[in-house]
VOPAGU-2260 file (C-alpha; in pm, 1 decimal, decimal comma):
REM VOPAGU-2260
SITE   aa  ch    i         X         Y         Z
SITE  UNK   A    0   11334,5    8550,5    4965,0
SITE  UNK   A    1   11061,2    8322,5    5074,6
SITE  UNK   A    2   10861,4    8101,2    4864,5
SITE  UNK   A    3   10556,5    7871,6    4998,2
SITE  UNK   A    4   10439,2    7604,2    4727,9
SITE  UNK   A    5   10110,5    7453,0    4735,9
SITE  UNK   A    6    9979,6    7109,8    4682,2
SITE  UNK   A    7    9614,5    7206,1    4723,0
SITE  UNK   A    8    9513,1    7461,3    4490,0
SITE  UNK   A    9    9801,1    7492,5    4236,9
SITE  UNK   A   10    9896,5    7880,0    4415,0
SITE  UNK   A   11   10255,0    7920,6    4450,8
SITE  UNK   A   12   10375,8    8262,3    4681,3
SITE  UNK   A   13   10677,6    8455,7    4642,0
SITE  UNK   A   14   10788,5    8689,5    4922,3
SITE  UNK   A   15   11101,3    8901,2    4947,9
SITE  UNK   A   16   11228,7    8922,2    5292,4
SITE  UNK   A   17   11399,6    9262,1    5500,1
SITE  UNK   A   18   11543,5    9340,5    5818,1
SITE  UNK   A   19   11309,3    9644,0    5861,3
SITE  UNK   A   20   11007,5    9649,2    5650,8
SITE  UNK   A   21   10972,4   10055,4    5719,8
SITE  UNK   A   22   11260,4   10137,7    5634,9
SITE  UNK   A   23   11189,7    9944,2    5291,9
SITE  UNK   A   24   10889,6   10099,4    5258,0
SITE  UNK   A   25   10973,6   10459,4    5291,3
SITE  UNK   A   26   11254,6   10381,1    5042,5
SITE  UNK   A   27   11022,1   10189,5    4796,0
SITE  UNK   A   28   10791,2   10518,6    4838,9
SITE  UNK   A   29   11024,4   10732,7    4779,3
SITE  UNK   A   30   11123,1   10563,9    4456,1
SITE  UNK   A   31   10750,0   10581,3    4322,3
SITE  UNK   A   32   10595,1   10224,8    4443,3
SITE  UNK   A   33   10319,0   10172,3    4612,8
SITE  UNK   A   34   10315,4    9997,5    4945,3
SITE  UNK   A   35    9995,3    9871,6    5105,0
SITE  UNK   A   36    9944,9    9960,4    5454,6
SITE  UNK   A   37   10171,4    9667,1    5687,2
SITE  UNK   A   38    9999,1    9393,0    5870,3
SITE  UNK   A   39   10055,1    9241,9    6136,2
SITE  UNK   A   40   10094,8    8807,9    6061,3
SITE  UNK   A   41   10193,0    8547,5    6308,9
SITE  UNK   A   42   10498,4    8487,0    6138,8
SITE  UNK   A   43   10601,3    8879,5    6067,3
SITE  UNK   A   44   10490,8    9262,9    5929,5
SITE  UNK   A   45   10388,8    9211,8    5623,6
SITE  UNK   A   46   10337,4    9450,1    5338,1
SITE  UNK   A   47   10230,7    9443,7    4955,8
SITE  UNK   A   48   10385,1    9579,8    4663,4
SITE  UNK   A   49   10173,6    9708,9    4369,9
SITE  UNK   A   50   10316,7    9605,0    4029,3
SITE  UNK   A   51   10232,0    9781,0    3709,3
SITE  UNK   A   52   10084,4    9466,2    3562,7
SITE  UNK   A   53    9794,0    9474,9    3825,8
SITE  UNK   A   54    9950,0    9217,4    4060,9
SITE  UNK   A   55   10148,2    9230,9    4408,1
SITE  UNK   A   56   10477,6    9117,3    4534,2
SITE  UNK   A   57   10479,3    9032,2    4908,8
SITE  UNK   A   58   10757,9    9203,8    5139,5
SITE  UNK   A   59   10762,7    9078,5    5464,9
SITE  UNK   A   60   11015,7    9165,8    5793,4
SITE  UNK   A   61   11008,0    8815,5    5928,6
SITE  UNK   A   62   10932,0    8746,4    6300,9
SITE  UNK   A   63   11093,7    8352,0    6287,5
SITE  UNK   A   64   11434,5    8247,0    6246,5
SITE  UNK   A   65   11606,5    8258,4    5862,0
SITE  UNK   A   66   11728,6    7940,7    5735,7
């Protein structure tokens, strides 16, 4: 789990964190979520999860070092 606060515009993230974001995926698939398609970020793949109130939830298969 990752979370990044913010100071400037009151917009807090939430990310849950994997070892191998396609592996996730195909397993989140499979159970009926939708994925968007990943992306590549400077700090890891990175992939969204549809939620049935209309938002996201951000996976991500990080490319830095866990605390």
């Amino acid at each position: 789990m990752a979370i990044h606060p913010s100071d400037e515009n009151d917009m807090h993230e939430f990310y849950l964190m994997t070892d191998d974001l396609d592996a996730e995926m195909a397993e989140l698939t499979k159970a009926g979520a939708a994925c968007e398609e990943a992306s590549q970020q400077a700090w890891g793949r990175l992939t969204r999860i549809k939620l049935p109130g209309g938002g996201t939830l951000g996976l991500y298969q990080p490319r830095h070092e866990r605390p």
